[in-house]
RODO-2510 file (C-alpha; in nm, 4 decimals, decimal comma):
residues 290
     n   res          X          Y          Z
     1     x     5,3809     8,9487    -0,3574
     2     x     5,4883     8,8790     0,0154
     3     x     5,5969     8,5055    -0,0662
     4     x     5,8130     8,7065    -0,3544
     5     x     5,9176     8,9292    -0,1512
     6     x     6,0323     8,6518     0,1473
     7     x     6,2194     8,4892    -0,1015
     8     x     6,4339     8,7537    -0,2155
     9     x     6,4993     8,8977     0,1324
    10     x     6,6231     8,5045     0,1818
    11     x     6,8469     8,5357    -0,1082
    12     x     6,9747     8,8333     0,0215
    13     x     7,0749     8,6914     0,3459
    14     x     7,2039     8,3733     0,2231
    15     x     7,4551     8,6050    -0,0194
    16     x     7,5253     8,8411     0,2642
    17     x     7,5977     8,4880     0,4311
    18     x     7,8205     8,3642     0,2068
    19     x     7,9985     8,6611     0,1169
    20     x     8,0576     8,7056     0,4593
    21     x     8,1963     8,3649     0,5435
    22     x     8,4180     8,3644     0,2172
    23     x     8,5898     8,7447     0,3210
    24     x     8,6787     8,5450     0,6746
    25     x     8,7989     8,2502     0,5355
    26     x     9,0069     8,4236     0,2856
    27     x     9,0848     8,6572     0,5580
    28     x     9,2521     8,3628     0,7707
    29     x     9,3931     8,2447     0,4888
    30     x     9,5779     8,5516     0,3978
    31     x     9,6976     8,5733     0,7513
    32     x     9,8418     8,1968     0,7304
    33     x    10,0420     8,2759     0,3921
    34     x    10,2060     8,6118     0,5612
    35     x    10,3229     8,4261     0,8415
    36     x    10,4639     8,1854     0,6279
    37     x    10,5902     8,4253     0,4118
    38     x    10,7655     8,6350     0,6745
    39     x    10,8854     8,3479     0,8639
    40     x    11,0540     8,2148     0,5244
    41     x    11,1514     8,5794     0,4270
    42     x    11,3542     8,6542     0,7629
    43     x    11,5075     8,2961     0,8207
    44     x    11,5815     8,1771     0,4263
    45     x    11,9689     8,2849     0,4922
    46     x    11,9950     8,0440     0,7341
    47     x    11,8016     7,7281     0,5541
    48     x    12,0439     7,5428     0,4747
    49     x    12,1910     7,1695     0,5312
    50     x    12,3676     7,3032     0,8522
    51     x    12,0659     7,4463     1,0243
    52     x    12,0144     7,0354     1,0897
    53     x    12,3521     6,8967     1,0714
    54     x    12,5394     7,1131     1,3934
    55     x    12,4606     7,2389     1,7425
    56     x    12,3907     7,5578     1,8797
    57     x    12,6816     7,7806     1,8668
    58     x    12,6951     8,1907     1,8779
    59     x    12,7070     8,3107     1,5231
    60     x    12,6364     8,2252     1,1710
    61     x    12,8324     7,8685     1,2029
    62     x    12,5548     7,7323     1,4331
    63     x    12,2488     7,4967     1,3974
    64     x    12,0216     7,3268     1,5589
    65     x    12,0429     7,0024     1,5624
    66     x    12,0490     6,9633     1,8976
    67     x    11,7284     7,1407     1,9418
    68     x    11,5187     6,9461     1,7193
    69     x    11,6452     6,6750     1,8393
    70     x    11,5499     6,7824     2,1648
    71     x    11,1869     6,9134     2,0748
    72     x    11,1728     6,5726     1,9110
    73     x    11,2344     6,3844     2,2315
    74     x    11,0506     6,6334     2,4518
    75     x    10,7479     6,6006     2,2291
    76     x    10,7578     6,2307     2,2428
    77     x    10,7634     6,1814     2,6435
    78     x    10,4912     6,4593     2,6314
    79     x    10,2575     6,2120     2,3432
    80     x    10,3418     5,9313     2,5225
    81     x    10,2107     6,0588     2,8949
    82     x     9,9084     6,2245     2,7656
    83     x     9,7925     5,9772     2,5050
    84     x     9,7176     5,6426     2,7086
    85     x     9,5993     5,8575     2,9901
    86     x     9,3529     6,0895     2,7927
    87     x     9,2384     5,8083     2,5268
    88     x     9,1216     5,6005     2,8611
    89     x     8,9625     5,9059     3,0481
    90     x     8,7877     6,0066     2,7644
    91     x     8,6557     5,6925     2,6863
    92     x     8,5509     5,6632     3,0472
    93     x     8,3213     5,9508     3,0196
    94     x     8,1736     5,9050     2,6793
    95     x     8,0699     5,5383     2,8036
    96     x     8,0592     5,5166     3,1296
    97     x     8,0017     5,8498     3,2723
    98     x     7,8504     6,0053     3,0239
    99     x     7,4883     6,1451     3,1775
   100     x     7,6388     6,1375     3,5136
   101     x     7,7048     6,4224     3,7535
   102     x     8,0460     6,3777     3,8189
   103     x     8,1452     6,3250     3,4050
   104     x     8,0124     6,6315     3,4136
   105     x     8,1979     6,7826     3,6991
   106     x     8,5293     6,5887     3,4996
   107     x     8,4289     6,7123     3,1926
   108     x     8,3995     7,1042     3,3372
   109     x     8,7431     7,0488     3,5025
   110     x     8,8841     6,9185     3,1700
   111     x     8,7495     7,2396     3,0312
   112     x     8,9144     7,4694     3,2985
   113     x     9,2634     7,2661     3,1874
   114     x     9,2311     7,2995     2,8520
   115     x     9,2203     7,7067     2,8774
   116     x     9,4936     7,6962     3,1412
   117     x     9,8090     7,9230     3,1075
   118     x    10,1342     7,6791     2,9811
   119     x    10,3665     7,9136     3,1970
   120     x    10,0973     7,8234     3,4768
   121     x    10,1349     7,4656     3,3987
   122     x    10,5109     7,4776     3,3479
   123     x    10,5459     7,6464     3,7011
   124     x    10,3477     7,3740     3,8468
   125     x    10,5463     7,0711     3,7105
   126     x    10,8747     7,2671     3,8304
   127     x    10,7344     7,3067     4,1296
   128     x    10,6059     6,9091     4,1583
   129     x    10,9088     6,7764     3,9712
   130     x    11,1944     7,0009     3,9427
   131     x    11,2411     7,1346     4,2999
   132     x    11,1882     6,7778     4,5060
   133     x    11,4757     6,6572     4,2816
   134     x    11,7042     6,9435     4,3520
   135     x    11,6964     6,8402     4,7262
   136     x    11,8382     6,4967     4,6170
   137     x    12,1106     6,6344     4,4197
   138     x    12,2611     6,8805     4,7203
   139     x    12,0980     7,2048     4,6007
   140     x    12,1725     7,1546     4,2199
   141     x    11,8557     7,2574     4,0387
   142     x    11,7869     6,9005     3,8022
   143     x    11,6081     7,0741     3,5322
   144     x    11,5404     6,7986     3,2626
   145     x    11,3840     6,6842     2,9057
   146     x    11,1682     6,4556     3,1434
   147     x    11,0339     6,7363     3,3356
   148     x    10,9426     6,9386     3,0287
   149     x    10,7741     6,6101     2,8606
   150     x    10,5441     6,5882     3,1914
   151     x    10,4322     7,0302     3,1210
   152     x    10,3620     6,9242     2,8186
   153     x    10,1795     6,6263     2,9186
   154     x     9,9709     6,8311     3,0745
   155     x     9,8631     7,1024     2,8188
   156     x     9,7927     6,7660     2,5314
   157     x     9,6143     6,5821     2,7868
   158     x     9,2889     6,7889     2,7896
   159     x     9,2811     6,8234     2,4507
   160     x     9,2999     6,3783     2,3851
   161     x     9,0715     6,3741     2,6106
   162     x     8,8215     6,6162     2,5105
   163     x     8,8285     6,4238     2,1261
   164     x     8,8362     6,0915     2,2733
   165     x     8,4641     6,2021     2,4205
   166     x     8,3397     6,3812     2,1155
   167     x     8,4805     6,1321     1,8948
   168     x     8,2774     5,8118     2,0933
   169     x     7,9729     6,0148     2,1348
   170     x     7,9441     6,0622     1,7391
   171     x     7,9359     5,6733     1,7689
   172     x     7,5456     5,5773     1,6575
   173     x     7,4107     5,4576     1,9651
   174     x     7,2410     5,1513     1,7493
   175     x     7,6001     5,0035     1,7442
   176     x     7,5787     4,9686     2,0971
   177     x     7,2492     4,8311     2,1236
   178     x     7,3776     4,6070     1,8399
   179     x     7,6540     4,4522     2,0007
   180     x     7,4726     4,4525     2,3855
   181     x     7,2057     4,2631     2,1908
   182     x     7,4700     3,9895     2,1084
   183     x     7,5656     3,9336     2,4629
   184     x     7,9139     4,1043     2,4042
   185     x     8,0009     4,2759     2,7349
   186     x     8,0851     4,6444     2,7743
   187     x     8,4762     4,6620     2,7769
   188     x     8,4851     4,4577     2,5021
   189     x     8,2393     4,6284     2,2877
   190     x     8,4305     4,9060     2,4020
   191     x     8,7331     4,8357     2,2976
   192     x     8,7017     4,6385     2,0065
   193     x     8,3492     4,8125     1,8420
   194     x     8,3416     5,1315     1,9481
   195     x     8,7282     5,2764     1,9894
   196     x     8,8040     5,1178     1,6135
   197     x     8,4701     5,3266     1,4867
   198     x     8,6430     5,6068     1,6246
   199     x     9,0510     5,5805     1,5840
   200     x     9,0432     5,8177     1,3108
   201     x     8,9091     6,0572     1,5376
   202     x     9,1104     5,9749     1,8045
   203     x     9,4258     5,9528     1,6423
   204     x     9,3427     6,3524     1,5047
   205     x     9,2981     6,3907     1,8700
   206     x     9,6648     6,2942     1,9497
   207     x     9,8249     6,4779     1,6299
   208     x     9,6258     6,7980     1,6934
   209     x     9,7776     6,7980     2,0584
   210     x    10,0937     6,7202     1,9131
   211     x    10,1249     6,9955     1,7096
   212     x     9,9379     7,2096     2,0623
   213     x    10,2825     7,1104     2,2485
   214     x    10,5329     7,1615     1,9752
   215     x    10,5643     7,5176     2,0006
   216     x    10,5328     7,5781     2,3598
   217     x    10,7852     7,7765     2,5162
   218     x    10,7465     7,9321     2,8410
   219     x    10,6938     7,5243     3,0555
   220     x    10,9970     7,4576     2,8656
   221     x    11,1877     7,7222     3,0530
   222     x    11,1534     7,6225     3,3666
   223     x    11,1577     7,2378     3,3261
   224     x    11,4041     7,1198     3,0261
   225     x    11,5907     7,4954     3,0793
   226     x    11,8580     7,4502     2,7530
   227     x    12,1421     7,2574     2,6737
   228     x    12,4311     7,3861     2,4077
   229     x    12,5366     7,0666     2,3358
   230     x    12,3429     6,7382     2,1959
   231     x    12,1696     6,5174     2,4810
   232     x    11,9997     6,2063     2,3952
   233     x    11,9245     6,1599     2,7541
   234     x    11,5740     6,2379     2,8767
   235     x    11,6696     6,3596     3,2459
   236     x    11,9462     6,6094     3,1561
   237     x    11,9173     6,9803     3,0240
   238     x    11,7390     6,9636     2,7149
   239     x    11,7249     7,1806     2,4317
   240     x    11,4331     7,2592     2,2355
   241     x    11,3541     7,4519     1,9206
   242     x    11,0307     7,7300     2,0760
   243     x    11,3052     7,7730     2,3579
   244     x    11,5924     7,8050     2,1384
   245     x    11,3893     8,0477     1,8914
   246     x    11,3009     8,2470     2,2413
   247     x    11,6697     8,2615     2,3002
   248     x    11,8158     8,3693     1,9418
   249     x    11,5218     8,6270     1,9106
   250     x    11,6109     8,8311     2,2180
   251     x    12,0235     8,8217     2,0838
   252     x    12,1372     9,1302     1,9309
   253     x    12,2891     8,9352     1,6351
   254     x    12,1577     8,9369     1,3216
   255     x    12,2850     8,5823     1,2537
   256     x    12,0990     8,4628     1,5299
   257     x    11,7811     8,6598     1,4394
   258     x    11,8280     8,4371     1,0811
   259     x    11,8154     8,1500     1,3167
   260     x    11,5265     8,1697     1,5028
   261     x    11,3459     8,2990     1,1707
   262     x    11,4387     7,9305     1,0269
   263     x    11,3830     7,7604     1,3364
   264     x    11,0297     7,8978     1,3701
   265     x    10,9604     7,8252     1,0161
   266     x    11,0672     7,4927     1,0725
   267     x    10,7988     7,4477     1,4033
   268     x    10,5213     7,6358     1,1845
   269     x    10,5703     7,3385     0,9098
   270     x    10,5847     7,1077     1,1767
   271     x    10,2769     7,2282     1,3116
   272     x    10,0807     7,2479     0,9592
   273     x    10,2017     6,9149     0,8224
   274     x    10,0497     6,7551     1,1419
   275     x     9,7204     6,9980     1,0938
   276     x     9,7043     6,8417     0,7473
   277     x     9,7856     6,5364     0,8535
   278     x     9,4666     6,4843     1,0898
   279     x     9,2529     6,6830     0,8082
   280     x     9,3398     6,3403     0,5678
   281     x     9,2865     6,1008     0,8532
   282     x     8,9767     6,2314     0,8955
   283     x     8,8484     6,3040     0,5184
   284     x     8,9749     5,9114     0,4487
   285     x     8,7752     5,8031     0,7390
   286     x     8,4936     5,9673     0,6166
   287     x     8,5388     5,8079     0,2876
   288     x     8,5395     5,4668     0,3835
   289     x     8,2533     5,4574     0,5823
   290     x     8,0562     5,6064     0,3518
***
């Protein structure tokens, strides 16, 4: 009778469980299909072929071009910073730091990074990076794409170099023993066992903190600033679409409002294409090695 009755209170819990876990998941869910609902909804009148053919311009008869183009090219000095950087420090800790006080101490100050503020992180790169190079321009403040790829350097790098240490440590440790067995040395094994074991992992690394950095604003505002017209060079003003969005939500004009509406919608695609994107990198993965 107690046995019976153990087993049902189990069953109970596991349905209780599972019930529960379903309502949240559904829960997020729901929240995920209002936002894009709303964010189509509110910005649909201005989806159109123009929203990516002109420039910003007050009124309905603007774009922006120049803002994706600018997040685009933002984004890309930001990747390109954080990824080499992050892919080697993380490796360094999951093989050659790994039980070591001061991987630890790294890994607890990687942690304290990750959670940092961006506007915290934005102030520090215009303080590094903006201001020095105003005193070589005669008190002009050089605000710049380039300065706004370093902020956002900083806010991907943690989070490369966080997966980069999970991702090795999932490694089975026999493959190691395996190729140390062999006579292979470490950087090699390193390099050419155990990072291709693990590039699906840490290429999710680098999309996930790709899609981190593509909506950040408030670095943005004090390191690329804004730029009306289309700049292809990295160290002028820069626009970019979370700053532009910023801008056109705080205008009084409805047009605008329809503006940043579409421009958000177009980061929150963005953003879950890349989410998806990682999610197949990783199921495929998966796949093949089993």
């Amino acid at each position: 009778m107690n046995a019976d009755w153990l087993y049902l209170r189990r069953r109970a819990r596991n349905a209780l469980a599972l019930l529960a876990s379903g309502l949240a998941t559904l829960l997020g869910l729901g929240f995920l299909a209002w936002i894009l609902w709303e964010t189509l909804r509110q910005g649909i009148a201005a989806l159109d072929l123009k929203l990516f053919t002109r420039i910003t311009a007050y009124g309905a008869d603007g774009g922006l071009a120049n803002a994706m183009v600018g997040s685009l090219i933002i984004d890309a000095i930001g990747i390109a910073l954080a990824a080499p950087i992050g892919v080697l420090a993380g490796t360094w800790l999951a093989e050659y730091a790994n039980r070591s006080r001061l991987g630890e101490a790294v890994r607890f100050l990687n942690d304290i990074l990750l959670s940092a503020p961006s506007i915290v992180l934005g102030l520090f790169v215009y303080t590094i990076v903006v201001l020095p190079s105003t005193a070589l321009t005669h008190g002009n403040i050089t605000f710049s794409g380039a300065a706004g790829g370093v902020a956002l350097a900083l806010i991907a790098l943690p989070v490369i170099v966080r997966t980069t240490d999970e991702m090795l440590r999932l490694v089975p440790s026999t493959l190691r023993e395996a190729a140390l067995s062999l006579g292979i040395p470490q950087w090699k094994m390193t390099v050419q066992i155990l990072l291709r074991a693990a590039r699906a992992g840490v290429i999710t690394g680098v999309l996930l903190a790709l899609a981190r950095i593509s909506g950040e604003t408030a670095p943005l505002l004090f390191t690329a600033f804004g730029n009306n017209y289309m700049v292809f060079n990295p160290f002028d003003k820069m626009a970019s679409l979370p700053q532009v969005i910023y801008q056109y939500a705080n205008d009084p004009g409805e047009a605008m409002h329809a503006l940043a509406w579409a421009g958000a919608f177009v980061v929150t695609m963005f953003v879950l294409l890349l989410s998806l994107a990682s999610r197949l990198l990783l199921a495929r993965n998966k796949v093949t090695h089993d």
